[in-house]
Backbone and ligand atoms as CSV (ligand in chain L), in Angstrom:
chain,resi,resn,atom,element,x,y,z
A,1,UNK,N,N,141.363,50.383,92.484
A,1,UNK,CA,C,140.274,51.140,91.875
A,1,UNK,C,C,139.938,50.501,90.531
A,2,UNK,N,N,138.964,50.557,90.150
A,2,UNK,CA,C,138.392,49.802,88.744
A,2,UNK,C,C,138.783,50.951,87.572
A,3,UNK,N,N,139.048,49.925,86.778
A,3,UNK,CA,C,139.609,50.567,85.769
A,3,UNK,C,C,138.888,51.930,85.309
A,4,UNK,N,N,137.826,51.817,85.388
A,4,UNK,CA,C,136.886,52.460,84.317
A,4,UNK,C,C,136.786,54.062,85.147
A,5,UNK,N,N,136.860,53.649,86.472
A,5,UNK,CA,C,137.290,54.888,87.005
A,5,UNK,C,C,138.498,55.689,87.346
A,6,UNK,N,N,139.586,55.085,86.752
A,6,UNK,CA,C,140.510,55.762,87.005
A,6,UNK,C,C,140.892,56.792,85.720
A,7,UNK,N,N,141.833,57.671,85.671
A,7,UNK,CA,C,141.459,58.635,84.941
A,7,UNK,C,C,141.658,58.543,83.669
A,8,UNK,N,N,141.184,58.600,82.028
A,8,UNK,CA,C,140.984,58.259,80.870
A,8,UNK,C,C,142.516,58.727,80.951
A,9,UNK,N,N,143.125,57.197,79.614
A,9,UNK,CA,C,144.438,57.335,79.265
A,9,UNK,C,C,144.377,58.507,78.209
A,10,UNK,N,N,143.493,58.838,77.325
A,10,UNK,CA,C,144.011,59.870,76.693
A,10,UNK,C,C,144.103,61.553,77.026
A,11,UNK,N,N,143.783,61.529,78.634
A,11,UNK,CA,C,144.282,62.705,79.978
A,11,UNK,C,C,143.771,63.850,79.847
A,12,UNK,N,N,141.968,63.914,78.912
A,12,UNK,CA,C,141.181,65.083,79.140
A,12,UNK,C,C,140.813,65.368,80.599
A,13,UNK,N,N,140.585,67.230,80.100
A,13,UNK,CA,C,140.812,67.542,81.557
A,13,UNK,C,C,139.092,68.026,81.130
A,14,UNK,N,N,138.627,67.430,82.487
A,14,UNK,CA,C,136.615,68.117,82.436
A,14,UNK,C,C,137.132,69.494,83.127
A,15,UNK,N,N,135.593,69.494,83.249
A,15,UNK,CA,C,135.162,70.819,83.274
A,15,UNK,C,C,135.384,71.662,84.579
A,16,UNK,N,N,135.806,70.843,85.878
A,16,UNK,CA,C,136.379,70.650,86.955
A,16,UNK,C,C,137.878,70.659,86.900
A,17,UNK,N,N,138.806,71.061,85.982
A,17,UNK,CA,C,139.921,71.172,85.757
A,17,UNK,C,C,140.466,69.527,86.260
A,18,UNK,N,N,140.052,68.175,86.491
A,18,UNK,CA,C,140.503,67.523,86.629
A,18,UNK,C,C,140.351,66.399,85.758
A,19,UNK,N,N,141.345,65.842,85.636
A,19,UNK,CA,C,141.419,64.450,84.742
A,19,UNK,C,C,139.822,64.121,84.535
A,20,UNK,N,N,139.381,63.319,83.432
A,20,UNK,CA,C,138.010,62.713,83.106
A,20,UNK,C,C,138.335,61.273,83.565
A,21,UNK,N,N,137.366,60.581,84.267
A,21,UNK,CA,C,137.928,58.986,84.623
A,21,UNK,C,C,136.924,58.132,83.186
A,22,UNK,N,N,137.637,57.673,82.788
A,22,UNK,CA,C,137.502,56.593,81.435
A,22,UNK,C,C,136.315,56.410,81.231
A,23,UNK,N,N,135.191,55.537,82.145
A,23,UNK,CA,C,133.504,55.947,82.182
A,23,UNK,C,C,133.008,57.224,81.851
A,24,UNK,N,N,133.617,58.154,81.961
A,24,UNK,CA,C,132.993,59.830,81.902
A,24,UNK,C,C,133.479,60.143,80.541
A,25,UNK,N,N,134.630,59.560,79.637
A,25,UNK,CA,C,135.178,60.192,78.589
A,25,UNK,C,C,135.821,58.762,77.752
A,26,UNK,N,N,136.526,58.247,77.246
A,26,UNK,CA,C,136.245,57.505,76.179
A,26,UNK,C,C,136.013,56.295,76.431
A,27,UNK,N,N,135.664,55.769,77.376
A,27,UNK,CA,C,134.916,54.601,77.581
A,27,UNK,C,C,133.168,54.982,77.297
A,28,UNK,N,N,133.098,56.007,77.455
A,28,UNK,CA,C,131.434,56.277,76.568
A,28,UNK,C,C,130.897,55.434,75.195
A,29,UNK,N,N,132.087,55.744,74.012
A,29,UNK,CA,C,132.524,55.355,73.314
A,29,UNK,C,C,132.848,53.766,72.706
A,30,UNK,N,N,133.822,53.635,73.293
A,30,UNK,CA,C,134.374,52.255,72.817
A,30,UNK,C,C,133.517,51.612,73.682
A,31,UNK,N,N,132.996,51.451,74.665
A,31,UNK,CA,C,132.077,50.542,75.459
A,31,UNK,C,C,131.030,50.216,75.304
A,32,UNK,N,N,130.393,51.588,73.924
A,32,UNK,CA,C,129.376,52.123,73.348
A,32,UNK,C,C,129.086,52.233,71.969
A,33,UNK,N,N,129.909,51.138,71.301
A,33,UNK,CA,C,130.141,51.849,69.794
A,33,UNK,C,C,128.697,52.312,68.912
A,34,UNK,N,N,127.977,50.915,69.351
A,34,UNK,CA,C,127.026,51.403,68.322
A,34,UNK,C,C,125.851,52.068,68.732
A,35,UNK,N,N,126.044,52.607,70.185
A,35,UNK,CA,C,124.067,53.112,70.430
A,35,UNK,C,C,125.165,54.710,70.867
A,36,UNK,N,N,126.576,55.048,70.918
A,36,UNK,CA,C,127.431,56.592,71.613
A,36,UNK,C,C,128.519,56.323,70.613
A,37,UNK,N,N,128.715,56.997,69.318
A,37,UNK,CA,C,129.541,57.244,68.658
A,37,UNK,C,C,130.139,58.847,69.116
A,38,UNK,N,N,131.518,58.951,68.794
A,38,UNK,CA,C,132.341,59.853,69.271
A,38,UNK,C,C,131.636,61.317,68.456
A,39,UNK,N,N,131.109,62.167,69.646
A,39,UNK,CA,C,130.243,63.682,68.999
A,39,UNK,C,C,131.683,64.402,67.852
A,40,UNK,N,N,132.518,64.133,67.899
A,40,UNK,CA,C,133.420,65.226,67.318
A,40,UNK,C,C,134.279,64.787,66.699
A,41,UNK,N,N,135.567,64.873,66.076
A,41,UNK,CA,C,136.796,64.277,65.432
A,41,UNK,C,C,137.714,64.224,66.578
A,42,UNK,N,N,137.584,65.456,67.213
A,42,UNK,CA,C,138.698,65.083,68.391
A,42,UNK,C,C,137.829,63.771,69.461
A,43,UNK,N,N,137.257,63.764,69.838
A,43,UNK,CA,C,136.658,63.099,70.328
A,43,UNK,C,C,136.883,61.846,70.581
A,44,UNK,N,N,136.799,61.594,68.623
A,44,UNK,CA,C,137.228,60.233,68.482
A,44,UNK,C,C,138.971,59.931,68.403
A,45,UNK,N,N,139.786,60.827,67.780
A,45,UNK,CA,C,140.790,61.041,67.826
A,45,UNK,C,C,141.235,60.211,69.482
A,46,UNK,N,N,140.589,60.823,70.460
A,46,UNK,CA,C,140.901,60.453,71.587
A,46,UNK,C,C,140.849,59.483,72.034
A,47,UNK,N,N,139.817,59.074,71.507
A,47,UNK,CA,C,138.990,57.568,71.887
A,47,UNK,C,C,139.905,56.237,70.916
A,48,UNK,N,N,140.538,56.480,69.934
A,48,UNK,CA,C,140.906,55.637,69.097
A,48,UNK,C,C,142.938,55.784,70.013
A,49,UNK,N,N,143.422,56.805,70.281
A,49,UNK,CA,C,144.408,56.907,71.434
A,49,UNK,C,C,144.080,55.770,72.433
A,50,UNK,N,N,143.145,56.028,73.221
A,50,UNK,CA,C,142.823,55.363,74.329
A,50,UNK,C,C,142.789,53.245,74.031
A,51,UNK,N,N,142.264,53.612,72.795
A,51,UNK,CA,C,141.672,52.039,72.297
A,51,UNK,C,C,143.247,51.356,71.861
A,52,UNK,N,N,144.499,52.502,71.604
A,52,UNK,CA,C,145.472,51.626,71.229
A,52,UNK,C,C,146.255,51.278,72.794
A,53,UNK,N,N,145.958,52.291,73.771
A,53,UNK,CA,C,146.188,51.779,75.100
A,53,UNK,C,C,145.438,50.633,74.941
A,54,UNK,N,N,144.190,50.431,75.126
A,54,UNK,CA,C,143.639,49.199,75.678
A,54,UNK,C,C,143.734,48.020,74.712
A,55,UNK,N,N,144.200,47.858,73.902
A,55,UNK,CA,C,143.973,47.166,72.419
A,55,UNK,C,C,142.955,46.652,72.221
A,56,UNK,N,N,142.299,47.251,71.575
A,56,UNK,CA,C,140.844,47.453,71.754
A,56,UNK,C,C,140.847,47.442,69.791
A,57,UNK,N,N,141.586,46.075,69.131
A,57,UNK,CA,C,141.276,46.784,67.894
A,57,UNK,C,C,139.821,46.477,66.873
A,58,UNK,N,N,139.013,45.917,67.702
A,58,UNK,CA,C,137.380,46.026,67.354
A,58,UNK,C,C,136.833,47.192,67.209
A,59,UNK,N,N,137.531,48.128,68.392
A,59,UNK,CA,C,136.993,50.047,68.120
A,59,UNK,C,C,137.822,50.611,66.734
A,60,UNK,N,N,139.194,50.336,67.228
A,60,UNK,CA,C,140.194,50.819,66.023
A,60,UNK,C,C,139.564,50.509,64.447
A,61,UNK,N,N,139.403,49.772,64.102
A,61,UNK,CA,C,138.779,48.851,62.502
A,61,UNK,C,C,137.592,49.697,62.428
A,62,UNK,N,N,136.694,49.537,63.821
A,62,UNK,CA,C,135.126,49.992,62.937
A,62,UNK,C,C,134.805,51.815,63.281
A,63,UNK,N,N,135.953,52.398,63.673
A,63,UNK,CA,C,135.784,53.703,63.462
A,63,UNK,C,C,137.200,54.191,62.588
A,64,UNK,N,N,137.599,53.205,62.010
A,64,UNK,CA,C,138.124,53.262,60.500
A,64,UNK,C,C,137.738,53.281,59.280
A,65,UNK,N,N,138.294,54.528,58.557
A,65,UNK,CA,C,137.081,54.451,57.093
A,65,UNK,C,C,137.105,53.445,56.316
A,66,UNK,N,N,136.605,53.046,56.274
A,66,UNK,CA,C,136.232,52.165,55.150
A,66,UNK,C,C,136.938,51.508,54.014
A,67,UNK,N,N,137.825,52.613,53.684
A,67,UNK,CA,C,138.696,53.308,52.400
A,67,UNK,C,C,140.081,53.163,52.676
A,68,UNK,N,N,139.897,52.827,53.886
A,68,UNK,CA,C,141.265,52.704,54.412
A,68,UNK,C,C,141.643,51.823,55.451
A,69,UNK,N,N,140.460,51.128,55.983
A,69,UNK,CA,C,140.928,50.269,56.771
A,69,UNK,C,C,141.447,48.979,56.356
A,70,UNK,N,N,142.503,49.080,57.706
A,70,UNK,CA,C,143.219,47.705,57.570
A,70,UNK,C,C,142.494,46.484,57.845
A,71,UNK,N,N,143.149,45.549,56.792
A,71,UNK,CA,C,141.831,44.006,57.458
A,71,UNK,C,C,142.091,43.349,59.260
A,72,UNK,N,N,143.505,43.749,59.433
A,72,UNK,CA,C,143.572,43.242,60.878
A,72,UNK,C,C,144.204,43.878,61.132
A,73,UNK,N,N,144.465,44.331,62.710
A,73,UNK,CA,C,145.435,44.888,63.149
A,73,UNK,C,C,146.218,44.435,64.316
A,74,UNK,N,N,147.667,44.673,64.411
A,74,UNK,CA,C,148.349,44.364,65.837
A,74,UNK,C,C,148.615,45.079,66.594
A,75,UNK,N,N,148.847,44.602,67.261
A,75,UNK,CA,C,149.830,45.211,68.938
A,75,UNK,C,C,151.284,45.277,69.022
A,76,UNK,N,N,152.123,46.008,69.194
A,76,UNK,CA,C,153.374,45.542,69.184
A,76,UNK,C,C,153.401,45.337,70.780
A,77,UNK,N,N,153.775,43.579,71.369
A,77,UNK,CA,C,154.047,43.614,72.346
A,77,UNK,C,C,154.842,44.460,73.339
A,78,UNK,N,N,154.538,44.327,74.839
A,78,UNK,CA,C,155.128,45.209,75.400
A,78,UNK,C,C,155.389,46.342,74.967
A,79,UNK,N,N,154.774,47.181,74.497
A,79,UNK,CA,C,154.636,48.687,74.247
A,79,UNK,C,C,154.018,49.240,75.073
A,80,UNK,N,N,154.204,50.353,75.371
A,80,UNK,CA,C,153.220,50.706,76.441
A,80,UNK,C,C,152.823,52.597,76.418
A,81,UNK,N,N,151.953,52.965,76.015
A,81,UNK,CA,C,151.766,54.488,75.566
A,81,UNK,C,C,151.933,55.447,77.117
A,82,UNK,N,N,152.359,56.324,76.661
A,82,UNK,CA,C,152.948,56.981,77.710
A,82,UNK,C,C,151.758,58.362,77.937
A,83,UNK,N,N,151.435,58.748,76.886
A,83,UNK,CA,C,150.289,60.071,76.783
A,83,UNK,C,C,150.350,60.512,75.379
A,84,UNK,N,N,149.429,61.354,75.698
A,84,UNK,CA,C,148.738,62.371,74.138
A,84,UNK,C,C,148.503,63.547,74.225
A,85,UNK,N,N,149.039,64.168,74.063
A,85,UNK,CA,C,148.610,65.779,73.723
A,85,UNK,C,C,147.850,66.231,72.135
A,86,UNK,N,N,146.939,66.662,72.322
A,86,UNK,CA,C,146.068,67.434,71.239
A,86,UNK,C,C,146.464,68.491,71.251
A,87,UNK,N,N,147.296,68.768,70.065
A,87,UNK,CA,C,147.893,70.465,69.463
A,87,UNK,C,C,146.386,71.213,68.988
A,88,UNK,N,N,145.787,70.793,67.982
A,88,UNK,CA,C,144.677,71.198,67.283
A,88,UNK,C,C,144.071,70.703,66.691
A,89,UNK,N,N,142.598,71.126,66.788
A,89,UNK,CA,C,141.490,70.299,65.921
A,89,UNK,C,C,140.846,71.222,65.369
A,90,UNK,N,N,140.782,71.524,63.710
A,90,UNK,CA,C,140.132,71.755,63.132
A,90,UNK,C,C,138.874,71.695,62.171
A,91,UNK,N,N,138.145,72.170,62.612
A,91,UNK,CA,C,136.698,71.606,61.162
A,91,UNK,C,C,137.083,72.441,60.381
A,92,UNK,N,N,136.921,71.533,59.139
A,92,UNK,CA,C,137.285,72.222,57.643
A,92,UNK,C,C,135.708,72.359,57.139
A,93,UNK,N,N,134.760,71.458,57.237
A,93,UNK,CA,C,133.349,72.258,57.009
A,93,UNK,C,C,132.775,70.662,58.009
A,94,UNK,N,N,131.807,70.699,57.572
A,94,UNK,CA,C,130.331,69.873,58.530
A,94,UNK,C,C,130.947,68.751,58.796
A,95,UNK,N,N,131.374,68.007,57.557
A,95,UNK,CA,C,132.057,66.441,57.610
A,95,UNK,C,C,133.308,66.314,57.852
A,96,UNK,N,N,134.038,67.187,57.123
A,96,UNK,CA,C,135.452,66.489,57.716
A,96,UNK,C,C,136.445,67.793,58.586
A,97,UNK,N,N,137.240,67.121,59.353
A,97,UNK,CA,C,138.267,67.383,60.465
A,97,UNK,C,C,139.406,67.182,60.138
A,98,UNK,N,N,140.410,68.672,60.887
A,98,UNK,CA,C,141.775,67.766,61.488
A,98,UNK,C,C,141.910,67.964,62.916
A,99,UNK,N,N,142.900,66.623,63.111
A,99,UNK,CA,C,143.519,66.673,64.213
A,99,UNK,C,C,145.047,66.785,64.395
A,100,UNK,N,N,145.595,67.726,64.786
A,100,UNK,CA,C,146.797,67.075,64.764
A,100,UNK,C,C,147.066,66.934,66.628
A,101,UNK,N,N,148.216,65.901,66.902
A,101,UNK,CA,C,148.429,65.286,67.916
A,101,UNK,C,C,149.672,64.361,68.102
A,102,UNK,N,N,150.280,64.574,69.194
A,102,UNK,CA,C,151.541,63.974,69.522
A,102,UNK,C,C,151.535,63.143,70.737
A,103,UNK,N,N,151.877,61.803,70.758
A,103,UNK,CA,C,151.699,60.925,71.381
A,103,UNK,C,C,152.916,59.962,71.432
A,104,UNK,N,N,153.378,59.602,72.868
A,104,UNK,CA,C,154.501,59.120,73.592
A,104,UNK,C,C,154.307,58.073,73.367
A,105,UNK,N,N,155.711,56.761,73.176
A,105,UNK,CA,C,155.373,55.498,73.170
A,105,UNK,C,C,156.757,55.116,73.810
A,106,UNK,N,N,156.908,53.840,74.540
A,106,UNK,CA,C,157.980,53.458,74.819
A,106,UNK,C,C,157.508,51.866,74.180
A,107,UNK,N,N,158.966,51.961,73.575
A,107,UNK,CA,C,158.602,50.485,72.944
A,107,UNK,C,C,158.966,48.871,73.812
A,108,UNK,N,N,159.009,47.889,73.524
A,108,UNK,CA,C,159.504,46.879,74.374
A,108,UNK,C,C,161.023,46.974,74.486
A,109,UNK,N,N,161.647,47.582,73.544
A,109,UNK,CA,C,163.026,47.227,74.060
A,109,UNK,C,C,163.475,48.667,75.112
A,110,UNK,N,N,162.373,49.201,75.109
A,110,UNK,CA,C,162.604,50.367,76.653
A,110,UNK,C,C,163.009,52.427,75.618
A,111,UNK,N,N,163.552,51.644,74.424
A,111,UNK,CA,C,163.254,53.340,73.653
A,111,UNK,C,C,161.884,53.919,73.661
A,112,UNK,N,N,161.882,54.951,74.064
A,112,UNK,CA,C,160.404,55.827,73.987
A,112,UNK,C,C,160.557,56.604,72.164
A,113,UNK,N,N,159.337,57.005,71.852
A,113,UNK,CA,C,159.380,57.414,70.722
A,113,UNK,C,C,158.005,58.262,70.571
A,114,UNK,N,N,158.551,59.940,69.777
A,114,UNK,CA,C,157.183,60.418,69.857
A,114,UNK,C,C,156.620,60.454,68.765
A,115,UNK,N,N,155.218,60.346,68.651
A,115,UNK,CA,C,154.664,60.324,66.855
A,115,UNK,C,C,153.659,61.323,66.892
A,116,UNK,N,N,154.227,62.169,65.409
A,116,UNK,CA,C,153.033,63.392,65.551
A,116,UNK,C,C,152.438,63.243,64.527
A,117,UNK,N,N,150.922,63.636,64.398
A,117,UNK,CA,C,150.617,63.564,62.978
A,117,UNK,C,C,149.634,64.437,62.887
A,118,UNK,N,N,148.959,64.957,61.615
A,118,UNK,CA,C,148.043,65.594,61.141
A,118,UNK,C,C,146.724,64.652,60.713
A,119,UNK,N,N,145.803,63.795,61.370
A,119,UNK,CA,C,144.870,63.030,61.193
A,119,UNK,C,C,143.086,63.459,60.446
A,120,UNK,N,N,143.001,62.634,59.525
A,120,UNK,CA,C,141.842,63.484,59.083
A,120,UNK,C,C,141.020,62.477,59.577
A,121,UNK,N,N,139.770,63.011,59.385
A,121,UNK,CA,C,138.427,62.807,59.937
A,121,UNK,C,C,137.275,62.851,59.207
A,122,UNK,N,N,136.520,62.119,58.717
A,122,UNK,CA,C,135.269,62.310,57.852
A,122,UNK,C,C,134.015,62.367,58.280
A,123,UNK,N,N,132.673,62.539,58.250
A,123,UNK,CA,C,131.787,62.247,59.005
A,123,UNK,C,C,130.772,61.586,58.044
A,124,UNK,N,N,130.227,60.484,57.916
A,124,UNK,CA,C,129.430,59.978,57.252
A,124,UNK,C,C,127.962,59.289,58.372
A,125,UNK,N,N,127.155,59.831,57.714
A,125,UNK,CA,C,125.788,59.077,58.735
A,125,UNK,C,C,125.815,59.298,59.920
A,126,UNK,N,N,125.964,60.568,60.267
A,126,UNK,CA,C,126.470,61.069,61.819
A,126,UNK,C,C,127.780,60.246,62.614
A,127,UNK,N,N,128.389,59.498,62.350
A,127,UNK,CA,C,129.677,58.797,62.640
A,127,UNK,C,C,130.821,59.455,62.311
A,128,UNK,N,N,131.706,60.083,62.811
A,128,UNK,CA,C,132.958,60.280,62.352
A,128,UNK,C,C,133.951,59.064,61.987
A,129,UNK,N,N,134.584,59.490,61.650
A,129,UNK,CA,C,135.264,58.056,60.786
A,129,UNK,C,C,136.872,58.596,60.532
A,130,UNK,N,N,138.060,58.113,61.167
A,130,UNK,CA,C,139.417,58.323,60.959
A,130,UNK,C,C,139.792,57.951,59.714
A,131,UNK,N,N,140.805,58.009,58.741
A,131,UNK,CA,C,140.745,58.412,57.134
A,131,UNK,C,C,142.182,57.804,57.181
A,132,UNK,N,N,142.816,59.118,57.243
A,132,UNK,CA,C,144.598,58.943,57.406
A,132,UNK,C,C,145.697,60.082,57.733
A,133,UNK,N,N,146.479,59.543,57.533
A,133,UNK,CA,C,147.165,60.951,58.193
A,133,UNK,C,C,148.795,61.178,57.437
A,134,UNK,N,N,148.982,62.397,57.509
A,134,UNK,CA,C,150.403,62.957,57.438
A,134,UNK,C,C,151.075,63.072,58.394
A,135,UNK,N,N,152.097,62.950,58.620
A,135,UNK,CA,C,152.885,62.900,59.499
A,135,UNK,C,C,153.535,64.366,60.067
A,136,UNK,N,N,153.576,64.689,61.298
A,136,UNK,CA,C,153.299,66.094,61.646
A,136,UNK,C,C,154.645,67.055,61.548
L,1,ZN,ZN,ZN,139.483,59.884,77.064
């Protein structure tokens, strides 16, 4: 099956109670950066999950603020993300968001490891924009 249809790594469920396949949900997005920016913080939250599955760090950088982005970014080989759960997303007013979210990793030497965090979100020029985060 082609990638794009099989079901989005960051494991939203539509409206059909079933998985979203990657074309339907954050491949909108990253496939789309500049004419389908992510409608929400979670959104993107999800989409920037998905982009560290795909290493995709052209999405990662340019839906990074500004203020905070890194000049390059890596991959840690053989890593491989396991899933994401979204605890909560809050709007604090029009522009900015949280997210918080916990997400599985198994690393190359085969330890899994979970990372939670509290992620903020800004919105500038209708773009949401990832900021930084506390650790959950
Ligand atoms: Zn997705």
């Amino acid at each position: 099956m082609a990638a794009d249809l099989q079901a989005c790594p960051c494991g939203r469920i539509g409206a059909q109670k079933k998985p979203l396949a990657y074309a339907a949900c954050c491949g909108r997005y990253l496939d789309h950066f500049d004419t389908t920016p992510a409608p929400d913080a979670e959104s993107l939250m999800r989409s920037r999950y998905t982009a560290f599955v795909r290493e995709r760090a052209d999405y990662l950088l340019a839906t990074w603020h500004p203020s905070q982005r890194p000049a390059t970014l890596d991959f840690e080989a053989g890593a491989k993300w396991l899933g994401l759960e979204v605890k909560a997303h809050r709007a604090i007013d029009e522009t900015h968001a949280m997210v918080e979210f916990a997400a599985r990793c198994r690393g190359a030497d085969g330890r899994a490891t979970r990372m939670q965090e509290r992620s903020r979100f800004v919105r500038e020029q209708g773009r949401w924009y990832y900021v930084d985060a506390d650790p959950g």
